[in-house]
C-alpha positions in Angstrom: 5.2 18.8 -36.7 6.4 20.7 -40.4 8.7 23.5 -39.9 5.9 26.0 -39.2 4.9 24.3 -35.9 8.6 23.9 -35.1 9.4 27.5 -35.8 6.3 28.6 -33.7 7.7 26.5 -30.6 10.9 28.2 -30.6 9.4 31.2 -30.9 7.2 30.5 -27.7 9.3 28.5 -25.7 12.0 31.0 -25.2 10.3 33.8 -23.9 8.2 31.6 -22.1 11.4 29.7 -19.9 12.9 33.2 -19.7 9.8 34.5 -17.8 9.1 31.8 -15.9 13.1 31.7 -14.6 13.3 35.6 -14.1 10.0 35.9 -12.2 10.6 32.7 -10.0 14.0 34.8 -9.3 12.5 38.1 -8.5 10.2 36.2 -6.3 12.8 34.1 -4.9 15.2 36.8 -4.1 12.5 39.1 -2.3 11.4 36.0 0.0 15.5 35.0 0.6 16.4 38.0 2.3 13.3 37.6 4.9 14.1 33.8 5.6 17.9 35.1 6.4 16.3 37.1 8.6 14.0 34.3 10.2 16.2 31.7 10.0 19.5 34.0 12.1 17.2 35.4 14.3 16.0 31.9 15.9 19.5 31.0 15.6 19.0 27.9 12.9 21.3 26.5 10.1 21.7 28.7 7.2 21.3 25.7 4.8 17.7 25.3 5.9 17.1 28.5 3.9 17.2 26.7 0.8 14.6 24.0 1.9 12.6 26.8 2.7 12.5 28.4 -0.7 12.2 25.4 -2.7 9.1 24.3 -0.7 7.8 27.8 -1.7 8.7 27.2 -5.1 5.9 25.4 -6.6 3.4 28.5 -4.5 5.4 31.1 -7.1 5.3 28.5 -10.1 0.8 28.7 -9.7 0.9 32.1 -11.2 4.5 32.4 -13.0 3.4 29.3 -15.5 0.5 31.1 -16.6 2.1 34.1 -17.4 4.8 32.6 -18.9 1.9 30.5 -21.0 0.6 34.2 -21.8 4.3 36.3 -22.5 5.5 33.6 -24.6 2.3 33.0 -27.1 1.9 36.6 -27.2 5.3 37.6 -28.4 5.6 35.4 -30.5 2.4 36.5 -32.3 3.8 40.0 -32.0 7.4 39.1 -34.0 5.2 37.4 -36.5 3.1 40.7 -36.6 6.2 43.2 -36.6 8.1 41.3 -39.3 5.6 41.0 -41.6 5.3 37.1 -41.5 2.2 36.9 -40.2 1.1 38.5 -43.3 2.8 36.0 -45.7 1.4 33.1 -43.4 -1.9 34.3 -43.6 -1.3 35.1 -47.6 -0.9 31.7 -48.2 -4.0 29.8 -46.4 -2.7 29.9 -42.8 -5.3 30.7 -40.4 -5.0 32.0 -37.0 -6.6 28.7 -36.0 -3.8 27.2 -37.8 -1.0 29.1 -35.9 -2.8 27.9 -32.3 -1.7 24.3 -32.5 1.2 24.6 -30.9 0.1 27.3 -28.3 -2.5 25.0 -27.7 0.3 22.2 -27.4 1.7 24.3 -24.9 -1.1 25.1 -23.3 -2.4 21.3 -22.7 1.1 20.4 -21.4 1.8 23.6 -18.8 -2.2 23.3 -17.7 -1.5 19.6 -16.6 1.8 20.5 -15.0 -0.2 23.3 -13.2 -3.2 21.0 -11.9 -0.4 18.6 -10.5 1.5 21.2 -8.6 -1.7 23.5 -7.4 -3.7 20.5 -7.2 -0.9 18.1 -4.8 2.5 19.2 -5.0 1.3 23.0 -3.5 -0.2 21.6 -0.8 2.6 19.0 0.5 5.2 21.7 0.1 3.2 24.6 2.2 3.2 22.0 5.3 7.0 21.2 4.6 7.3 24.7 5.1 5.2 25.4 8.0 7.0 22.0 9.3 10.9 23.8 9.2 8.9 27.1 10.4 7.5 25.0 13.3 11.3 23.5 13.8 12.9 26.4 14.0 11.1 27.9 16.3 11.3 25.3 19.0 14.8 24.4 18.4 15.0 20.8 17.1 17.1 22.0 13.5 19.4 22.8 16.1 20.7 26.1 17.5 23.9 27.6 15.8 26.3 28.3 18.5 27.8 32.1 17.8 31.3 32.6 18.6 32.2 34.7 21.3 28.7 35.0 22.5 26.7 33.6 25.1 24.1 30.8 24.3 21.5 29.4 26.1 20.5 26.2 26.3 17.0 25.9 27.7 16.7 27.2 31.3 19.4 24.9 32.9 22.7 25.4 30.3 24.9 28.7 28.8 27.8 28.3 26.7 30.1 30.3 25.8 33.0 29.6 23.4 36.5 31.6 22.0 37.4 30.0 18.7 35.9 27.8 16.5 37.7 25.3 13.5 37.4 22.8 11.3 33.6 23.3 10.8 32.8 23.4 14.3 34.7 20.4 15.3 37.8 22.0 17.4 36.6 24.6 19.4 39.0 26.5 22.2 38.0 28.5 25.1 35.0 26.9 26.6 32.8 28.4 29.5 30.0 26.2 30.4 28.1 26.7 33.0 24.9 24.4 34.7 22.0 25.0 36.9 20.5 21.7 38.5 17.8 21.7 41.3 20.7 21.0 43.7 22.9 23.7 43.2 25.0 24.5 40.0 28.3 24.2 38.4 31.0 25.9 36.2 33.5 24.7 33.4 36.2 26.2 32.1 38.4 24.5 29.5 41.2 24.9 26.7 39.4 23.1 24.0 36.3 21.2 23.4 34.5 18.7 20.6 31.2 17.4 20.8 30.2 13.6 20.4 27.6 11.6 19.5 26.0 8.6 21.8 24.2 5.4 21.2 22.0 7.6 22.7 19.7 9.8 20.7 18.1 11.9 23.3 22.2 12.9 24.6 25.1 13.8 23.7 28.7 14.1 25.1 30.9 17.7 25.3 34.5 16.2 25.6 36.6 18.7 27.1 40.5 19.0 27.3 42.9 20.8 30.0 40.0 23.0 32.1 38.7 23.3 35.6 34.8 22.6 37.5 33.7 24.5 40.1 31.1 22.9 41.8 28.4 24.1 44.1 26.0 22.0 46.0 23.3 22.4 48.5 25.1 19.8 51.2 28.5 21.5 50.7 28.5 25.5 51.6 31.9 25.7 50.0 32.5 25.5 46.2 34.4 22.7 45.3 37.4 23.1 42.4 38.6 20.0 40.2 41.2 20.3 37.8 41.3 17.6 34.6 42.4 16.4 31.3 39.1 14.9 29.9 36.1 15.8 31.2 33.2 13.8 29.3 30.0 16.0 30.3 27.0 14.6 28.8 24.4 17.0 27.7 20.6 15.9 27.3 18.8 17.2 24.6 15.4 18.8 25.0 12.6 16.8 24.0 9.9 18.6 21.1 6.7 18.2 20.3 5.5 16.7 17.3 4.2 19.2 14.4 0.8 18.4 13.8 -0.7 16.3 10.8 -1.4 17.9 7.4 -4.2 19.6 6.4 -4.7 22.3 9.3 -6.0 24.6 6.5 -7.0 24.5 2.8 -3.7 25.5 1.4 -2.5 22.2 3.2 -5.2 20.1 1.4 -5.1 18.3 -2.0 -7.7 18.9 -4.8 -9.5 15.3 -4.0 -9.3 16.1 0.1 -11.4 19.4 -1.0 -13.4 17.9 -2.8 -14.0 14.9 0.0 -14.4 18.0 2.4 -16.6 20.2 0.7 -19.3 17.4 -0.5 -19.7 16.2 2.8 -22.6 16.9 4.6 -21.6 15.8 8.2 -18.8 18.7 8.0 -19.1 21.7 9.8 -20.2 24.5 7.7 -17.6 26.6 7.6 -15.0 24.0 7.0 -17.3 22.5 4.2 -17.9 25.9 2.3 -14.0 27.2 2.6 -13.2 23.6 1.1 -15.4 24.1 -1.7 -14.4 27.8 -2.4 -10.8 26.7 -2.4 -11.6 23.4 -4.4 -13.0 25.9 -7.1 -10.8 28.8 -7.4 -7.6 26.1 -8.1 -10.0 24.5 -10.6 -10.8 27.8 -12.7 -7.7 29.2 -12.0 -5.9 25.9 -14.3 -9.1 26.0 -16.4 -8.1 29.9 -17.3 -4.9 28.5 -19.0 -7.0 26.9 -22.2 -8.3 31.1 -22.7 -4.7 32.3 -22.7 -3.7 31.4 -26.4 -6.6 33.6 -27.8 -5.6 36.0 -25.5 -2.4 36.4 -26.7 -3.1 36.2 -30.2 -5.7 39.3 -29.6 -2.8 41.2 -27.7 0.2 39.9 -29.6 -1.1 41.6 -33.1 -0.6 45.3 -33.0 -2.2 47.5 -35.7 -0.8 47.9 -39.1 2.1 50.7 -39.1 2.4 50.5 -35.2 5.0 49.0 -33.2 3.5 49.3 -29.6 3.8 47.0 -26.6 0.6 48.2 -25.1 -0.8 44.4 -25.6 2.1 43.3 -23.5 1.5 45.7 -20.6 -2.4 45.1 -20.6 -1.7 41.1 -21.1 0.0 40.9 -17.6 -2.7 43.3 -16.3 -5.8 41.5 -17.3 -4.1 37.9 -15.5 -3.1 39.7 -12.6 -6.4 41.3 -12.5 -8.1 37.8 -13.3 -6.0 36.2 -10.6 -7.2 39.1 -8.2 -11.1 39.0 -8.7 -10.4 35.0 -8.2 -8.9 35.4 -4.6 -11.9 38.1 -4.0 -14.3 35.0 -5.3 -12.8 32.4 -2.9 -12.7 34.8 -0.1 -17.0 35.9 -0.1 -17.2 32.1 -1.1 -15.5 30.6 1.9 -17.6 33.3 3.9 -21.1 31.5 2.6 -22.3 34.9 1.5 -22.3 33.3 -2.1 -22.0 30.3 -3.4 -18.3 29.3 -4.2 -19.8 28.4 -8.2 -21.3 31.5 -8.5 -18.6 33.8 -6.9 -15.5 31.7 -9.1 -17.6 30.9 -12.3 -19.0 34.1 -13.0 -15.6 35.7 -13.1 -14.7 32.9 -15.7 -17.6 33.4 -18.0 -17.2 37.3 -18.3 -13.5 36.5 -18.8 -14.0 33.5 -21.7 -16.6 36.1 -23.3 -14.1 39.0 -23.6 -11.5 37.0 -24.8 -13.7 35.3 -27.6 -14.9 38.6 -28.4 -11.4 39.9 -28.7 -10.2 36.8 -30.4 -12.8 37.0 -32.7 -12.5 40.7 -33.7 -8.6 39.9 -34.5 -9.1 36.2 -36.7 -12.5 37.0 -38.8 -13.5 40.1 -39.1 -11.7 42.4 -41.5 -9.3 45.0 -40.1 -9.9 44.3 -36.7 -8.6 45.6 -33.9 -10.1 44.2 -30.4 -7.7 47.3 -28.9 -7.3 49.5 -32.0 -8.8 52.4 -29.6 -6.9 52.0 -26.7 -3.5 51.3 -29.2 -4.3 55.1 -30.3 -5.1 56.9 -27.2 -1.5 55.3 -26.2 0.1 56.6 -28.8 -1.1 59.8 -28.7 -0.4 60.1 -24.8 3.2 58.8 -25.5 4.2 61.4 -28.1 2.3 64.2 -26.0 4.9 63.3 -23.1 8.0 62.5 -25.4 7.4 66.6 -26.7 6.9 68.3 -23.5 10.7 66.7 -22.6 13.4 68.7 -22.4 15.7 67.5 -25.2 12.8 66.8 -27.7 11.3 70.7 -27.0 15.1 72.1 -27.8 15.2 69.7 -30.9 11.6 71.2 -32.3 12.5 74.9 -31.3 16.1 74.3 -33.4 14.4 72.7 -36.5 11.5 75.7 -36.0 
């Protein structure tokens, strides 16, 4: 690489990392709150939070890389543009074909990374995800115990307990209380630790200075003991297994699709959902490779004109791609069209109006691909910056 293609990746690679680490945030943070939610209403350990968001991680990182891909060509085309060193590149034999290398570098690199995560890290994460979902929900993370509060146990056990210290491990002012098909009984105590077993399926509540009260069928009268230790052992409910991977598409790698969807002796719906899901991942990473004319189209505003109109319609046209795309998969998976024709199509029209564009900015003279649109803007912009207060007292003052 000479300095130009060194100069062109800084350019593109902050933007890009910035965009890519603020909308991973945003994302991040809106989801966060919601799992806090989840996770303290079924009464689970905070730190499986985090497991939660990372396995939703790469889902965010399908359509943050490719707007990152698109932010960071583009404005770095448009700082070229502003500062007037796109014209001395381009004075001295520097094509736009020329300046695409290293997008195109970029592109290559962040289009692999994309397959690999849409194509088999996506689909292991969304079932680790269901999989702590699934755990939560029936208990085996484990049930936080709330201080103060009464928790239940399955049918059979409620605790209750004062204090709590040392993480958890010395807890004071125990109320325990049993139901057994015989009868039930009570525990009171000063203080209390839980211990492990050799045991897996049970563990031991050793309790210090408390009372029992037991009550039996065979004896009509409670009986009270009073003790020092009291080692009560505590069975642990038995879960079901979560089931195997692959329940849905989103669970399914790219080559599992593919096995699925080419398969004759599937069921038809299964077989045409696979193939409309196989083909919206495919075009969706095959999209990336049209981004770097895109953004060289968008990035290059109009001589005299400093407008971010190509930024604003850049994120549209992705997020309106990305759209369509879902819309594709969705009639494809239904069999009303066939998943090529419902993904493919949407492709085609896309790589056409980016060529066009692309075209319209690198060889023909003067162009503009969004010269119009860059002037209806403008004039809209200083039609609502002259209706404002301050700017009509300004205009009457200098009248």
């Amino acid at each position: 690489m000479n300095s130009i293609d060194r100069y062109m990746a800084r350019l593109i690679a902050v933007p890009l990392i910035s965009t890519l680490v603020i909308s991973a945030m945003l994302l991040v943070l809106d989801r966060m709150l919601r799992l806090f939610d989840f996770v303290a209403t079924e009464g689970g350990p905070v730190s499986v939070v985090w497991r939660m968001l990372a396995n939703l991680l790469p889902e965010y990182l399908g359509l943050g890389i490719p707007i990152g891909l698109m932010l960071g060509i583009l404005l770095a085309f448009r700082r070229l543009a502003t500062s007037s060193e796109l014209d001395v590149l381009r004075a001295v034999g520097m094509s736009y074909g020329r300046l695409l290398r290293v997008p195109f570098m970029f592109a290559f690199a962040l289009a692999a990374l994309n397959l690999a995560i849409v194509g088999f890290i996506q689909p292991k994460a969304r079932y680790n995800y269901e999989q702590l979902r699934f755990e939560l929900r029936t208990g085996a993370l484990g049930a936080s115990i709330k201080v103060g509060e009464f928790t239940s146990f399955g049918s059979r056990m409620t605790l209750r307990i004062e204090d709590s210290k040392d993480s958890g491990r010395a807890l004071s002012g125990i109320f325990v209380h049993f139901k057994s098909p015989k009868g039930w009984y009570t525990i009171t105590a000063e203080r209390g630790t839980f211990l492990r077993t050799d045991n897996p399926d049970e563990i031991v509540f050793q309790l210090t200075n408390g009372k029992l009260i037991q009550k039996s069928e065979d004896s009509p009268v409670p009986r009270v003991l009073s003790f020092n230790v009291h080692n009560q052992p505590i069975a642990l409910p038995k879960y079901e297994n979560f089931r195997v991977r692959g329940a849905g598409n989103l669970e399914r790698t790219l080559p599992e699709l593919a096995k699925i969807g080419s398969n004759p002796k599937e069921e038809t719906v299964k077989r045409e959902t696979s193939r409309a899901a196989f083909h919206f991942r495919v075009a969706e990473v095959a999209s990336m490779f049209l981004l770097p004319f895109l953004a060289v189209a968008l990035g290059v505003p109009p001589k005299r004109s400093t407008s971010a109109l190509g930024v604003f319609l850049s994120i549209i046209m992705i997020v309106t791609y990305h759209k369509i795309n879902e819309y594709g998969q969705a009639i494809g998976s239904l069999g009303r069209i066939d998943p090529i024709i419902a993904l493919w199509v949407p492709f085609a029209l896309f790589a056409a109006l980016t060529f066009w564009m692309y075209y319209q900015i690198a060889h023909v003279p003067g162009g503009q691909p969004i010269g119009a649109l860059e002037k209806a803007f403008e004039k809209a912009l200083k039609a609502i910056t002259s209706r404002l207060p301050g700017r009509r007292r300004k205009n009457e003052a200098t009248a």
